[in-house]
N, C-alpha and C positions, 0 to 999 in steps of 0.2 A: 286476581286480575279482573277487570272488567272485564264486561260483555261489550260485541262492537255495537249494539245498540246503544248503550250508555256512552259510549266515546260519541257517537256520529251526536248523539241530541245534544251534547254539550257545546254552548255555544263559540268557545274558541276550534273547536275540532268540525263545524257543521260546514265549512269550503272543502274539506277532504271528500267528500261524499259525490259533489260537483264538479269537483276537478277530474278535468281528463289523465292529467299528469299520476295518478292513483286509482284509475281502474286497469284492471285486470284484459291483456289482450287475451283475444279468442282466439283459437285452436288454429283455425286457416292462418291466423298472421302469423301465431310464435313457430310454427314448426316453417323451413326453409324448404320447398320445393326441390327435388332434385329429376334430373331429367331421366330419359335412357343413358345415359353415355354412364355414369356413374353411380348404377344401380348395383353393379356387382360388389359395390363395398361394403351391400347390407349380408352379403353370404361370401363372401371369399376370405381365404385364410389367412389373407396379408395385413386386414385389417382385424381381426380377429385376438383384442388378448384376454385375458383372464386375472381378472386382479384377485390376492388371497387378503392382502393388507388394504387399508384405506388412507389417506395422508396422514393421519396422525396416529397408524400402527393398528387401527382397532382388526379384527380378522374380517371377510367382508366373503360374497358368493355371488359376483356377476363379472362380465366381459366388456368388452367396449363395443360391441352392439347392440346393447342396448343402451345405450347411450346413445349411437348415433340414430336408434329408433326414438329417440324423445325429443331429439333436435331437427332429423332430415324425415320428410315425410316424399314420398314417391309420386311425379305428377299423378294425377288419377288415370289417364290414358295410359300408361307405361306402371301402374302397380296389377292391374290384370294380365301383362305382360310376365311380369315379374313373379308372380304365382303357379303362372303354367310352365316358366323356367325352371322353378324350383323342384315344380314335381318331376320335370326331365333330369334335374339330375340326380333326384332320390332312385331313379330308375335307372342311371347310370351305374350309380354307387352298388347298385342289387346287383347288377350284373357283372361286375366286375368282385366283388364278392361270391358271386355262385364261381366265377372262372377260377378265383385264384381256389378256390373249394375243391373244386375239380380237379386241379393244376396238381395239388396236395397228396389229391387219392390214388389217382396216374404214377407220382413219384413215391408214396408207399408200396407198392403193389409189385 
């Protein structure tokens, strides 16, 4: 294969270099803005799956959020929002883990 050097200096290929139609957008455009209202679908379980296969069988080790992190990015005012959410509800989950821990001992005993 060529190098993309050697394609661009060739004179039928040297309008690909200049055309807008073949540059690459940047970061802020490709990813979609999403607001507060519909933040919860980077962490809630509804949206949540887990693929083992890929379309054509091969085996595979991710979920559908990341995916929706490579497409939806979080306005900037509402992803600082979205971080201190997160950490409340890792402190949910603890607590309610110590209870039912607790709950466990109480009904041993």
């Amino acid at each position: 294969m060529s190098s993309q050097e050697e394609i661009l200096s060739d004179g039928r290929f040297s309008c690909v270099a200049r055309d807008p139609r073949f540059w690459e957008m940047p970061e802020k455009e490709r990813k979609v803005k999403i607001d507060k209202r519909f933040r919860a679908m980077f962490h809630d379980k509804k949206f949540k799956l887990r693929y083992t296969v890929d379309k054509r069988g091969r085996p595979v080790n991710f979920s559908s959020t990341e995916n929706l992190r490579k497409f939806y990015a979080l306005s900037e005012s509402d992803s600082d929002l979205s971080e201190s959410e997160e950490q409340a509800e890792e402190q949910k989950k603890q607590k309610k883990k110590k209870k039912k821990a607790k709950g466990k001992e109480e009904t041993d005993s």
